[in-house]
Structure formats: C-alpha cells, structure tokens
N, C-alpha and C positions, 0 to 999 in steps of 0.2 A: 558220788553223785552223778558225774560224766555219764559215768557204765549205767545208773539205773537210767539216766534219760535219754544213749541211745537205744537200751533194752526198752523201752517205752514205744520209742519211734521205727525199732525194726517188728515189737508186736506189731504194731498199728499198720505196718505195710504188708508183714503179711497179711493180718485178717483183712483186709478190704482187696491183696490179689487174692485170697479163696474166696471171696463171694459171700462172705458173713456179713459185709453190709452193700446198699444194695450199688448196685453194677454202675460205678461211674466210670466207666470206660463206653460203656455202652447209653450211659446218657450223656456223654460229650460225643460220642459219635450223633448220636440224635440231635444234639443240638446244632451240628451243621448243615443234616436237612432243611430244605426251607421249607416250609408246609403253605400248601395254597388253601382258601376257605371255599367251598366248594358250595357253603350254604347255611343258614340259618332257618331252625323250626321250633315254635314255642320254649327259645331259648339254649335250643340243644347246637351248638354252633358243628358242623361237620369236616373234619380236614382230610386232607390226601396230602402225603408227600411229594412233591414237583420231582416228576423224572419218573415216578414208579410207573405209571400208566405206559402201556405199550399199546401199539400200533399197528396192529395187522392189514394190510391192504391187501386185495383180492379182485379179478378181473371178470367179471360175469359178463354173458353177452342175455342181454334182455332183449325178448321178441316183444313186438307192438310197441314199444315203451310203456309197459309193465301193463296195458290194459287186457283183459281177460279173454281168450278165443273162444272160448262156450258164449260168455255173455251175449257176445256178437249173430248167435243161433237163438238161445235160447229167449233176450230182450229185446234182439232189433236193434241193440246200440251198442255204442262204446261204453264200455265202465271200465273204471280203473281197477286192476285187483290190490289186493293185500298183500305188504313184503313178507308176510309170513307164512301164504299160503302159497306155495309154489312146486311147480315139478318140472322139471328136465326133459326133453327130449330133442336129439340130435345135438345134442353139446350146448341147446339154448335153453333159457328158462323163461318160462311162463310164470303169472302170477295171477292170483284166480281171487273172484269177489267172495266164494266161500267154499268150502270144504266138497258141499254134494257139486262143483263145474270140476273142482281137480280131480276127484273119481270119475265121473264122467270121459274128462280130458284122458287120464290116465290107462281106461277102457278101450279108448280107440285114437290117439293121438292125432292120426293122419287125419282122420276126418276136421279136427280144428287148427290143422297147420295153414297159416295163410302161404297164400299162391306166391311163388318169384321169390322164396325166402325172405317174404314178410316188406320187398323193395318196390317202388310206389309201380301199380299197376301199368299205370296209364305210361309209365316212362319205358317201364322196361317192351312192353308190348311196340313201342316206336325205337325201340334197339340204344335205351340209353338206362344209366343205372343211377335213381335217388332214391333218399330216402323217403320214407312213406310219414303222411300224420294218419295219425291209427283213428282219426274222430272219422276219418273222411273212406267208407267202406261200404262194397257191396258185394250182398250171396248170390251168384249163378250158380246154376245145378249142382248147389250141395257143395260148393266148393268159397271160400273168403278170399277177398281180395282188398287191398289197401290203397 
C-alpha cells in the first residue's frame, strides 16, 4: 500500500513538472508581481505589472520653445507647433503648427532660422546673452528675430 501511494505521489510530480497541468510555477511567479490598476472602462478593469514599464529619457534642444518659424512669416504671430510635427536642423528641432510649414521649413531652413540662435535679440545686440520669449518677435528684411 506504501509503494502504491508513493507511486501516486511521484506520478503526480512528475505530470505537473511536464506541463500536463497548468504551470504553477509560473503562476506563483506571477503571483508575486504586484499589478497596478491603470484603469477602468465599462467594466473592463486594465492592469500592468509595477516595474515592467521602462523609461527612456532623451535630450532635445527645442528652438523658440516649440512655437513654429514659418508661422511667424506666414501669420504674423507666435503659434505653438505640434510635438508631432517636427524637423531638425543644425542639431535643433523645430516644431511646426502643420505639415504644409515643415515642407516649407524644410525647403529652405535658413530662411526660418531665428537671428542670434534663437537668444533674445535686443540682449545679444547690447553684447549680453538671454533667453528669448518667442511671443515677443519681429521680421526685418526677411530675416526673425526674438
């Protein structure tokens, strides 16, 4: 009787390490994730595991603080562009209110690069260096100034 009930008990360990029933190794590993609730919608509750999310940080240098260098020709003003719409030149990015200023931009960049690398006009011309608010701006011959 011994022998049949540890032949019982060594079946039973091996079928659950092959995987014939289901993986409690790998639901006691899950069970020490903590899961955070990230959200609720008509019931459907959403979780993520705490820790899986990763973190990329990245250092962009924004010209104007993100408002748009065409706009400034083609409206007359300051508009903010969109983080989505952007393009690069000279190591900075620009960010454009829509698609047809970054072709534009992209066309002829120098023409929408503000004067002094984008640093407040009025300081660097008196031999000092601030920054610029990008609302406060004017075009001389074809050229932006902050």
């Amino acid at each position: 009787m011994n022998n049949l009930i540890d032949s019982l008990a060594a079946t039973t360990l091996a079928v659950v390490g092959a995987g014939a029933v289901p993986n409690l190794v790998v639901a006691s590993e899950k069970a020490l994730l903590i899961p955070v609730q990230l959200g609720r919608t008509g019931g459907l509750i959403v979780f993520a595991e705490k820790g899986t999310e990763r973190q990329y940080s990245a250092q962009i240098n924004v010209m104007l603080r993100g408002y748009d260098p065409v706009a400034y020709f083609k409206q007359g003003k300051a508009v903010r562009g969109k983080r989505f719409i952007w393009s690069t030149y000279n190591g900075v990015t620009y960010f454009f209110v829509s698609k047809a200023d970054k072709t534009e931009f992209d066309r002829n960049p120098k023409k929408f690069e503000p004067q002094y690398g984008g640093f407040c006009a009025y300081r660097m011309s008196n031999g000092g260096k601030e920054h610029s608010d990008p609302k406060l701006f004017f075009i001389h011959q074809g050229k932006l100034y902050v």
